[in-house]
C-alpha positions as CSV (number, residue, x, y, z in Angstrom):
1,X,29.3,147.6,112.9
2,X,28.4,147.9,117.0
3,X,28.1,144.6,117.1
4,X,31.5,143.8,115.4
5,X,33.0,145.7,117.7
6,X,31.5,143.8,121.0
7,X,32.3,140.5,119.7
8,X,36.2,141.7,119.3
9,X,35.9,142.9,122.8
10,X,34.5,139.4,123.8
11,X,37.2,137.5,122.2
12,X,39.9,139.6,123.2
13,X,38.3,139.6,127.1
14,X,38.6,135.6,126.7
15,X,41.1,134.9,124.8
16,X,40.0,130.9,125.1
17,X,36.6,131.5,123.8
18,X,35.8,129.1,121.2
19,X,34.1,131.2,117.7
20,X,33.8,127.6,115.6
21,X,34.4,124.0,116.1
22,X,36.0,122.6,113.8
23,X,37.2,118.8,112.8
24,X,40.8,118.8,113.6
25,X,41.4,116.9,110.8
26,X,38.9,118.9,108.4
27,X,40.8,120.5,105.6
28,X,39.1,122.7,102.9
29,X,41.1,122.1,99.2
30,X,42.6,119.9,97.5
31,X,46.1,121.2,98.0
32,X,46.1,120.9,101.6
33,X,46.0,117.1,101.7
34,X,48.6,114.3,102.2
35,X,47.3,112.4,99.0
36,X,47.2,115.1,96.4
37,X,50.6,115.6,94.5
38,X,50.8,118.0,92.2
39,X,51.7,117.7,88.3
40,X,51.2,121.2,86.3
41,X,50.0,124.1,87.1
42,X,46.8,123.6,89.2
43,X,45.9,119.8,88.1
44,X,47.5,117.2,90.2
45,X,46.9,113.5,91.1
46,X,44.7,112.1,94.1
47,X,46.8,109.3,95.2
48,X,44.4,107.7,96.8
49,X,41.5,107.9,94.3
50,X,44.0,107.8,91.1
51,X,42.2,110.3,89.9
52,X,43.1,113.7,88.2
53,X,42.3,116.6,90.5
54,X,42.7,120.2,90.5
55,X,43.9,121.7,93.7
56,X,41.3,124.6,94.2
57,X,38.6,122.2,94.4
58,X,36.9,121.0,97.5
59,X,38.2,118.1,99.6
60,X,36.6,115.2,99.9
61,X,35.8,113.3,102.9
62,X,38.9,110.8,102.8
63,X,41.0,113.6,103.2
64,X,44.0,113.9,105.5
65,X,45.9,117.4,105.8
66,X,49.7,117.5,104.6
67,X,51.0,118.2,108.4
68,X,48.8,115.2,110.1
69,X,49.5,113.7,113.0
70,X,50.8,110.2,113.0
């Protein structure tokens, strides 16, 4: 718990410390990405691998989040 507590003092000290990188374009499900559109319920369609998908599952590498920059 200490130490919990002296990482959020770090952080808040620096507020521009960096925890994680991350890929800017990385997105984690299905539902988050421009080419999944969905159909009922959780299933939906992978435009781009016309392939039935449901939207909990993980993303795949071709991937492109909904709010991408052009």
């Amino acid at each position: 718990m200490s130490n919990l507590l002296l990482d959020r003092k770090k952080i808040a000290q620096k507020p521009t410390l960096v925890m994680a990188e991350r890929d800017c374009h990385s997105i984690s499900k299905c539902t988050f990405c421009h080419h999944y559109q969905m159909q009922t319920g959780s299933f939906g369609q992978c435009q781009l691998l016309s392939a039935p998908v449901m939207g909990a599952w993980e993303s795949c590498s071709l991937g492109t989040p909904v709010f991408a920059q052009a």
